[in-house]
BATORDO-856013 format. One line per 3 residues: number of its first residue (from 1); their letters; for each residue x, y negated, z negated of N, C-alpha, C, O. Coordinates in steps of 0.001 Angstrom, whole numbers, m for minus. Example, Ala and Ser with C-alpha at 12.3 -4.5 7.8 and 13.67 -1.06 7.14 Angstrom:
# residues 2
1 = as = 13190 5690 m7800 12300 4500 m7800 13200 3300 m7800 14236 3319 m8465  12850 2250 m7080 13670 1060 m7140 12900 m30 m7870 13409 m1138 m8039
//
This chain:
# residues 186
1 = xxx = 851 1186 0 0 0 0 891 m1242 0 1761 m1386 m859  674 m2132 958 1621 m3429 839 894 m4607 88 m326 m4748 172  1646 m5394 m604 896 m6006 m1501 416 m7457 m876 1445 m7890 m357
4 = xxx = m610 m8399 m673 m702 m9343 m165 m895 m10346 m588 m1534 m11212 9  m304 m10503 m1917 219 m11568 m2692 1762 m11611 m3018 2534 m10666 m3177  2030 m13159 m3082 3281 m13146 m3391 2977 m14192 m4780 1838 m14628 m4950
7 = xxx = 3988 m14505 m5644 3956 m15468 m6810 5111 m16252 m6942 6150 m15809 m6453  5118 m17162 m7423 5613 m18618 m7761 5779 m18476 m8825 5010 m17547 m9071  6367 m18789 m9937 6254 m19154 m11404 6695 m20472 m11546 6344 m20988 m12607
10 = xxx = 7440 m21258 m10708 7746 m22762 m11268 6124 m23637 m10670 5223 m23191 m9959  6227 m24496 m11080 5653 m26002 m11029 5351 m26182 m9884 6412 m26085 m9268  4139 m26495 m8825 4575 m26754 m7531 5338 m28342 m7315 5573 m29172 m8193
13 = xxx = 5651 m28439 m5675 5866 m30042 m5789 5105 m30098 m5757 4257 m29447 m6367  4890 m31656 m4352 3950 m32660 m4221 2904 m32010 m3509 3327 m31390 m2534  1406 m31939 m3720 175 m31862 m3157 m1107 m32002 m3914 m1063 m32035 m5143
16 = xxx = m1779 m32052 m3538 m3546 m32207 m4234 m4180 m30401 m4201 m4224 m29678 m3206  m4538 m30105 m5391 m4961 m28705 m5435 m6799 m29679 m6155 m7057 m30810 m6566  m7480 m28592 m5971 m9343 m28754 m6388 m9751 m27268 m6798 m9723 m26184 m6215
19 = xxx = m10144 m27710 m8073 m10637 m26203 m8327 m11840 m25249 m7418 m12971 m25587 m7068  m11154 m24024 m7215 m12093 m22780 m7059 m13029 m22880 m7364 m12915 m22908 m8590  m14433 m23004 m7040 m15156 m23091 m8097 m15895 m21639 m8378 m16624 m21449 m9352
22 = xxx = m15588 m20627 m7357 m16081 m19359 m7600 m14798 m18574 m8497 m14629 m17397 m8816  m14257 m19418 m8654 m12805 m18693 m10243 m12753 m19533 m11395 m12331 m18927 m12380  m13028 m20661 m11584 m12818 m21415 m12437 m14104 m21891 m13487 m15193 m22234 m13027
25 = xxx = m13817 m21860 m14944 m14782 m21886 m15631 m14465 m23155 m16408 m13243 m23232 m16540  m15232 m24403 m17095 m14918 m25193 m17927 m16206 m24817 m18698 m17369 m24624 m18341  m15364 m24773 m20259 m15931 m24316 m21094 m15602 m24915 m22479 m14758 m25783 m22704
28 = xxx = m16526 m24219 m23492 m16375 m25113 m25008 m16761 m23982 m25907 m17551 m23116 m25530  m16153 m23984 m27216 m16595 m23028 m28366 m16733 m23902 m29195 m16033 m24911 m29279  m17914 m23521 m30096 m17763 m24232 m31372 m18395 m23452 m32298 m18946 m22466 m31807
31 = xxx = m18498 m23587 m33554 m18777 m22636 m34885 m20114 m22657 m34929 m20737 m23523 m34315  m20569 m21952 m35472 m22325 m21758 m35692 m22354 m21269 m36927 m21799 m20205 m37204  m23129 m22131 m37970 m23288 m21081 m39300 m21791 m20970 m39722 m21551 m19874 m40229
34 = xxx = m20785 m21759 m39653 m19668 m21779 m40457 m18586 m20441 m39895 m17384 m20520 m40147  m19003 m19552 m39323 m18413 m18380 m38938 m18716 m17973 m37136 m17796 m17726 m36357  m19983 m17980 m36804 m19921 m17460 m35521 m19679 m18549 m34767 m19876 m19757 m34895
37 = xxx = m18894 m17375 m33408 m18504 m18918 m32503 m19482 m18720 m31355 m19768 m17568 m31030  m20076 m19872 m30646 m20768 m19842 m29676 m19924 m20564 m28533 m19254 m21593 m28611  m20170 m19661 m27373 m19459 m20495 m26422 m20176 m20987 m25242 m21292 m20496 m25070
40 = xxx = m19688 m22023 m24229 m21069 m22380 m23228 m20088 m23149 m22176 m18917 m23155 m22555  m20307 m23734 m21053 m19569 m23892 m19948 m20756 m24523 m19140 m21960 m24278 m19063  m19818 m25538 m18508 m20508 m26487 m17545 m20218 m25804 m16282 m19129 m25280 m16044
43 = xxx = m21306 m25821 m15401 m21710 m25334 m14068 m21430 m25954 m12721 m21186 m25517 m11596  m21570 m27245 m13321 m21044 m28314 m12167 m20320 m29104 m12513 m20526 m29606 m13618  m19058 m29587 m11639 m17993 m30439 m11660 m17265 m29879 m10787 m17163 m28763 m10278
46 = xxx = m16499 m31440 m10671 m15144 m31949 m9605 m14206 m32196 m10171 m14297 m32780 m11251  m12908 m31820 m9613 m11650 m32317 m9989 m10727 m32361 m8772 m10917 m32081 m7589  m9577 m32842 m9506 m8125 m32959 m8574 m6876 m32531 m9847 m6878 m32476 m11076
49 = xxx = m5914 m32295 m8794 m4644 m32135 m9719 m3672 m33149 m8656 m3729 m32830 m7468  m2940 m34140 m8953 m2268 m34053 m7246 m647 m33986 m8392 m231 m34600 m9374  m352 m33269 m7833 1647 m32447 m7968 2164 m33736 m7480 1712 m34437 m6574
52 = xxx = 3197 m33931 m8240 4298 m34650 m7566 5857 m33835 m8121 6049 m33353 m9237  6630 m33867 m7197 7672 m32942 m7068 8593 m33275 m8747 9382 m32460 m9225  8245 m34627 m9405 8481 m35029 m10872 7082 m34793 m11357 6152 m35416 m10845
55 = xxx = 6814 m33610 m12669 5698 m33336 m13298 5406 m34044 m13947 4602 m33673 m14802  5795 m35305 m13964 5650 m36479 m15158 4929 m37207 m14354 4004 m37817 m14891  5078 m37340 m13157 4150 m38494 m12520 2749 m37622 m11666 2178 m38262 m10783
58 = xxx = 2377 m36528 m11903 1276 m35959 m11465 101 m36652 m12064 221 m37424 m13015  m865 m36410 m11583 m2713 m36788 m12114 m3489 m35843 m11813 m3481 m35127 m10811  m4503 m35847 m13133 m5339 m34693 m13362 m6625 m35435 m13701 m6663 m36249 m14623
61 = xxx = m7602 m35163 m12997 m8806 m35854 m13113 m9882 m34764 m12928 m9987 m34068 m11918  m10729 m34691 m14103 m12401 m33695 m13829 m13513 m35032 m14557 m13573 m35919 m15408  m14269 m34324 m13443 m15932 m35367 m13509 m17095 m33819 m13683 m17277 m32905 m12879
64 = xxx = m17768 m34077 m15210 m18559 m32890 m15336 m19809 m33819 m16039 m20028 m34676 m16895  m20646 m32714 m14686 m22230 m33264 m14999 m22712 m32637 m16381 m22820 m31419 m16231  m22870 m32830 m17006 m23681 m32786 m18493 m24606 m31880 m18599 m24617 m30919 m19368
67 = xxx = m25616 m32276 m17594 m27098 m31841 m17574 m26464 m30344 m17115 m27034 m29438 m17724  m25656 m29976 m16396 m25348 m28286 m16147 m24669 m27604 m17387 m24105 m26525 m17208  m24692 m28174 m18634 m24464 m27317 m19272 m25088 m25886 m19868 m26304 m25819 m19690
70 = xxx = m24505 m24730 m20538 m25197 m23956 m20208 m24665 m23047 m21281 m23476 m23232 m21540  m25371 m21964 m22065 m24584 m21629 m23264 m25817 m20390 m23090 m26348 m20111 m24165  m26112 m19951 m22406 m26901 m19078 m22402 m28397 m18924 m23209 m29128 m17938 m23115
73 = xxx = m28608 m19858 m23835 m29816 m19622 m24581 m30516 m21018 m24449 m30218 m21928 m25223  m31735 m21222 m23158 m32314 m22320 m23060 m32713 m23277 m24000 m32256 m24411 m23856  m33424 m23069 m24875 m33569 m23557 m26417 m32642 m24340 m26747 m32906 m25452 m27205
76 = xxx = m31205 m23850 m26553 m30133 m24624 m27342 m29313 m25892 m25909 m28717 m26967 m25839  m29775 m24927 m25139 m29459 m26023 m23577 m29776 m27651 m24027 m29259 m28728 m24326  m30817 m27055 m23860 m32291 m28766 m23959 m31841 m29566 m24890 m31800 m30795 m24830
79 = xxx = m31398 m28690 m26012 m31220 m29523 m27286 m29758 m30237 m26942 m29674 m31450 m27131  m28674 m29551 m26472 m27665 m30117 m25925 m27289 m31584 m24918 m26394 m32397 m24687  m29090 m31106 m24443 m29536 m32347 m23011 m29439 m33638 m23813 m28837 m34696 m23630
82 = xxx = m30406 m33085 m24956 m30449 m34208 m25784 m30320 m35842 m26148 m29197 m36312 m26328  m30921 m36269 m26198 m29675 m37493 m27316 m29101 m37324 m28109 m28071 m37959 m28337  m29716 m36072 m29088 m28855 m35770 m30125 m27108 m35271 m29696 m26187 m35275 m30514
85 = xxx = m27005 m34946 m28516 m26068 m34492 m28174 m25291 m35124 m26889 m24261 m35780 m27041  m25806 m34902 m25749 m24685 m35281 m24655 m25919 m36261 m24189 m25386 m37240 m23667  m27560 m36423 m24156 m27969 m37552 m23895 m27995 m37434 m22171 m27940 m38544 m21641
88 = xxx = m28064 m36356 m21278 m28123 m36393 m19873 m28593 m37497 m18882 m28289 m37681 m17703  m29678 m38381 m19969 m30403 m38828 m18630 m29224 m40259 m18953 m28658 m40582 m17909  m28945 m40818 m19760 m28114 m41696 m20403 m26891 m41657 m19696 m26451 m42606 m19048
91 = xxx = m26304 m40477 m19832 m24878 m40440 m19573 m24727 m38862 m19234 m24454 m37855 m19887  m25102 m39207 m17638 m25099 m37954 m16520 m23765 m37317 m16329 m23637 m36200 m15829  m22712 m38108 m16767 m21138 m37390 m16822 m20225 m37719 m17699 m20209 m38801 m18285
94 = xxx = m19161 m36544 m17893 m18221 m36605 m18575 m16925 m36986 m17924 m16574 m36050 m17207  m16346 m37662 m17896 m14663 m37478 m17330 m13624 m37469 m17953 m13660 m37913 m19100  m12190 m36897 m17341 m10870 m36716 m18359 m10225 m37298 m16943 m10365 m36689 m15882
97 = xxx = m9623 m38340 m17037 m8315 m38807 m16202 m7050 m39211 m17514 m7051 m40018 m18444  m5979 m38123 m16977 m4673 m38474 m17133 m4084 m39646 m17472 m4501 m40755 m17137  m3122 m39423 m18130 m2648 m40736 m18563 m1254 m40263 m18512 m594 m41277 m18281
100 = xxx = m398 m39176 m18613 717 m38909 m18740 1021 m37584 m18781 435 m37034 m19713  1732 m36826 m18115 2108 m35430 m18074 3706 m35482 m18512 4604 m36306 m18337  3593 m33823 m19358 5131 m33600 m19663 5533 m32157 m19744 4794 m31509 m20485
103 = xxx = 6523 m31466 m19172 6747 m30186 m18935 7598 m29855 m20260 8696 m30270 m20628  6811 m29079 m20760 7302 m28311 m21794 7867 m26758 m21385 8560 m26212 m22243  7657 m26154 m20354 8259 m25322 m20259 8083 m24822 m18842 7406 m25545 m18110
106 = xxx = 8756 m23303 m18149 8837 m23387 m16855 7798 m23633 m16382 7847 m24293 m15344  6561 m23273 m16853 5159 m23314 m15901 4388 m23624 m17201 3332 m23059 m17486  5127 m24782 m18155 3759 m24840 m19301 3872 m26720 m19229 4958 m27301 m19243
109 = xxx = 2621 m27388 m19159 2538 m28719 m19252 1648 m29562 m20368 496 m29310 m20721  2355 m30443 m20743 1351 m31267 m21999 344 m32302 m20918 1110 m33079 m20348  m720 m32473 m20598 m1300 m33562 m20458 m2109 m34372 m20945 m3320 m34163 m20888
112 = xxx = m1726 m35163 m21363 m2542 m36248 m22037 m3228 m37433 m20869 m2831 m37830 m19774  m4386 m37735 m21672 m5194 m38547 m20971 m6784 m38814 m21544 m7224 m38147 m22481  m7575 m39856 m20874 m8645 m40322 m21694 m9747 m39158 m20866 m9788 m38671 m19736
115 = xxx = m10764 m39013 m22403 m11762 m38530 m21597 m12554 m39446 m22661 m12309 m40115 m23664  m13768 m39041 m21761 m15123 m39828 m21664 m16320 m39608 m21975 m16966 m39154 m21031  m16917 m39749 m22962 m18179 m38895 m23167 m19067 m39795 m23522 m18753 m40511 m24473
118 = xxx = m20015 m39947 m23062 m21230 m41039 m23977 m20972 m42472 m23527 m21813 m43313 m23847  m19869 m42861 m22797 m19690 m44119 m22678 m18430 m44420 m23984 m18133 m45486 m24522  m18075 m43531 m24127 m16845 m43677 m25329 m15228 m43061 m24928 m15121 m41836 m24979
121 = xxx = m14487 m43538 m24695 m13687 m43514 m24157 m12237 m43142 m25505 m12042 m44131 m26211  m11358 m41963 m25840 m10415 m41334 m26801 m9632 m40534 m25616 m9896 m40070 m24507  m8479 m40646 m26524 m7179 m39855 m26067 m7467 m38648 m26423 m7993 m38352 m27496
124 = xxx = m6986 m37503 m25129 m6649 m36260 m25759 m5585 m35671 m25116 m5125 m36219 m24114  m4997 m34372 m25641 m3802 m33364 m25039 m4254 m32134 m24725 m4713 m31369 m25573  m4128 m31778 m23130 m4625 m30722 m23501 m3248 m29649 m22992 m2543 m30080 m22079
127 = xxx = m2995 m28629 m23444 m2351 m27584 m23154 m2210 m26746 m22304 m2749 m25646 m22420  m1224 m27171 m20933 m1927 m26326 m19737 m590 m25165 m19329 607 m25413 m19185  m1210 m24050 m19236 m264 m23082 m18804 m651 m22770 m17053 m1781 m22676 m16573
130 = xxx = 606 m22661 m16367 m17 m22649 m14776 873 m20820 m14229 2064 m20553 m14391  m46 m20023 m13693 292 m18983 m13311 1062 m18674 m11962 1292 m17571 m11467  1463 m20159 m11413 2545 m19777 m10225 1971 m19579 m9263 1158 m18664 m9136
133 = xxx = 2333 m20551 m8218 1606 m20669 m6849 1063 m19290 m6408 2004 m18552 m6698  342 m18711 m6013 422 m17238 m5790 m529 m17700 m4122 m1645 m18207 m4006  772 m17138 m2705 m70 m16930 m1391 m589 m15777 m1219 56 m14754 m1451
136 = xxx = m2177 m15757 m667 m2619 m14551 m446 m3360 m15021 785 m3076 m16067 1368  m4700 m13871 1292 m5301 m14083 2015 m6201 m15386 2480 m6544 m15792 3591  m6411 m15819 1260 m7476 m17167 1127 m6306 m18169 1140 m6743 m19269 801
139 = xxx = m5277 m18200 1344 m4117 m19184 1142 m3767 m19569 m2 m4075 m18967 m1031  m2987 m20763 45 m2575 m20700 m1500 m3254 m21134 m2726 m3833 m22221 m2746  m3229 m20477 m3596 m4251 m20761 m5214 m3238 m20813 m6552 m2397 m19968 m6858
142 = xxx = m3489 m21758 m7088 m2446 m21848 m8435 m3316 m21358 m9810 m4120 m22104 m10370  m3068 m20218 m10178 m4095 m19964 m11444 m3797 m21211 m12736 m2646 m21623 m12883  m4326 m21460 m13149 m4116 m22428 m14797 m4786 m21700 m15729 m5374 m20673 m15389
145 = xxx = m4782 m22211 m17245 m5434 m22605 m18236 m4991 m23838 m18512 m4032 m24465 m18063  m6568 m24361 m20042 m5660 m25513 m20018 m6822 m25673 m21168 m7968 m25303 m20913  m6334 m26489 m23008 m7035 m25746 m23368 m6728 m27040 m24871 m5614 m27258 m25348
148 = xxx = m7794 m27586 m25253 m7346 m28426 m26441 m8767 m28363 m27520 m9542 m27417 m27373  m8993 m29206 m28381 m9554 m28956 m29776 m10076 m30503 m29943 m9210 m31378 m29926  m11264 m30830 m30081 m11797 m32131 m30314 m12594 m32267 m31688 m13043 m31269 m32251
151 = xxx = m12788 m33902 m32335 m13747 m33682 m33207 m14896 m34654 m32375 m14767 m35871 m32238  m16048 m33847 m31850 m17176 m34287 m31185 m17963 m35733 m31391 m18571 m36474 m30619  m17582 m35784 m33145 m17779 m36897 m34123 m17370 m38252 m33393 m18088 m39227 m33171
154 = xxx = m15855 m38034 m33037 m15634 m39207 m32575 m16112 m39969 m30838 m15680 m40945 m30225  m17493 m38646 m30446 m17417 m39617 m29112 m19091 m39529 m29475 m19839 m39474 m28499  m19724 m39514 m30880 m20476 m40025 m30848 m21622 m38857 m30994 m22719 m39355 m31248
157 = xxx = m21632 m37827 m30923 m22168 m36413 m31091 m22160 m36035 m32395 m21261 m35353 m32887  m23250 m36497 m33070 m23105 m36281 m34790 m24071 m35396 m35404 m23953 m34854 m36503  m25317 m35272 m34359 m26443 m34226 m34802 m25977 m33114 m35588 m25414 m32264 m34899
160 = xxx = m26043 m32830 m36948 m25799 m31642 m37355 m26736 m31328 m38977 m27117 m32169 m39791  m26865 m30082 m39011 m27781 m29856 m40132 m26453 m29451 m41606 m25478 m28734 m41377  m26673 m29964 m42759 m25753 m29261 m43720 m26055 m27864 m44402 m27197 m27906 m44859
163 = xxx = m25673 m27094 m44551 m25762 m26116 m44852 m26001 m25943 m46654 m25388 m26628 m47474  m26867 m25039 m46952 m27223 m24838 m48658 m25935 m24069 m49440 m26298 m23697 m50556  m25138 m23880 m49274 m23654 m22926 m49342 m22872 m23639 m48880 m21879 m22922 m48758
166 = xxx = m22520 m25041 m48361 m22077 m26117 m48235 m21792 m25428 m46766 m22179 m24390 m46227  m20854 m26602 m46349 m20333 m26372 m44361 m21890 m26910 m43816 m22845 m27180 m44544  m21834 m26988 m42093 m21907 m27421 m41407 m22871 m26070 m40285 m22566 m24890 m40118
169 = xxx = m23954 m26787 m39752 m24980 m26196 m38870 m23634 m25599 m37583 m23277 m24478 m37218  m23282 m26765 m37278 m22976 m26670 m36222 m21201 m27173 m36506 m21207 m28232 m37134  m20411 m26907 m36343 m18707 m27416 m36571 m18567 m28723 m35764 m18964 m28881 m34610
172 = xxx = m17896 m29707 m36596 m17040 m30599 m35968 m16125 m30467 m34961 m16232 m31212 m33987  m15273 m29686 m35008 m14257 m29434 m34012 m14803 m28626 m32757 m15068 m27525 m33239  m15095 m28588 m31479 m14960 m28516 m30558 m13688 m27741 m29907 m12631 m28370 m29860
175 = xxx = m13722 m26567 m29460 m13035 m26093 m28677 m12734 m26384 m26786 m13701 m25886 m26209  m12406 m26589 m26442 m12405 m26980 m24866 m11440 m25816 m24027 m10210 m25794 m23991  m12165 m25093 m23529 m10936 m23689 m22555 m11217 m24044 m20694 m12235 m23562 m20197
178 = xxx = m10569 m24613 m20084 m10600 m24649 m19076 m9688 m23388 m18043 m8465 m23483 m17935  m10280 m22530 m17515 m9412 m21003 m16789 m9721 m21014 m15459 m10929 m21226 m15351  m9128 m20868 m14259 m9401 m20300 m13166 m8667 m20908 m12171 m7794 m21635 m12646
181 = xxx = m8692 m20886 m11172 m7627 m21312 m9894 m7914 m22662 m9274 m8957 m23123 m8809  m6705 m23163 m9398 m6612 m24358 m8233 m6483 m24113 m6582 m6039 m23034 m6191  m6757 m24820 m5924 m6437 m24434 m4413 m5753 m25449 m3647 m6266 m26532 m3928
184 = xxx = m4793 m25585 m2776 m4381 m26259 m2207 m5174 m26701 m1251 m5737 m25996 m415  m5263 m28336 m1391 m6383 m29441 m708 m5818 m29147 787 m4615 m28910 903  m6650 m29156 1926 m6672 m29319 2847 m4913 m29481 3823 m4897 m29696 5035
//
């Protein structure tokens, strides 16, 4: 059997990659009841990565519609739609544009940059590991993760019930896991 992938492990240079969207998931965990984690993922969104042959001067930009969020249990959707929560009809998107990239290791990158929620605008880092250009049949695709920890509190997302055993309905901290392939733009 001949294999019809090849792999990369460094950094690419310069180009514009857009996520897969039949590989790529953006997603969120957060605590339920102090112990279980629930997880849920937005359905729709756009991005860019564009490479520059210095990983310090690259840009990373995602625009995610709100209203596609999705956690498997309608009930908790709606409530998400909310005002109490992301407020859809208010503020139809989320965005994260870059502010600064830094290579921490052969194929691991810090990026920092503002995201956007509610009309509230905070710094974050998120942690991106990249799986190496890999050419195959569909041409070339760069797998990632990419993966940081928020307190929801600060963009304005405060709905929560207290618990009789003390803690929290729902957790402050926010998980964020972004997984799946980039593709080389056009």
């Amino acid at each position: 059997m001949t294999p019809t992938a090849t792999v990369s492990r460094s950094i690419p240079g310069q180009g514009t990659w857009t996520p897969d969207l039949a590989h790529t998931r953006v997603g969120f965990v957060a605590r339920h009841l102090i112990v279980t984690k629930v997880r849920g993922e937005f359905e729709k969104y756009a991005g860019s990565v564009t490479f520059d042959d210095d990983p310090a001067n690259s840009k990373w930009q995602l625009s995610i519609d709100t209203a596609s969020v999705n956690t498997g249990q309608e009930r908790r959707d709606g409530h998400l739609r909310s005002p109490d929560f992301f407020d859809v009809e208010s503020y139809p998107r989320m965005e994260f544009i870059s502010t600064g990239v830094r290579q921490v290791g052969d194929a691991e990158l810090t990026v920092t940059g503002d995201l956007t929620i509610k009309d509230v605008t905070r710094p974050v880092e998120l942690k991106v590991e990249l799986g190496g250009v890999t050419k195959g049949p569909m041409g070339e695709a760069l797998p990632f993760s990419a993966s940081t920890e928020i307190s929801r509190e600060e963009w304005g997302l405060n709905w929560n019930v207290a618990l009789e055993q003390g803690g929290w309905l729902v957790s402050p901290a926010i998980g964020i896991e972004i997984d799946g392939e980039l593709q080389l733009a056009g």
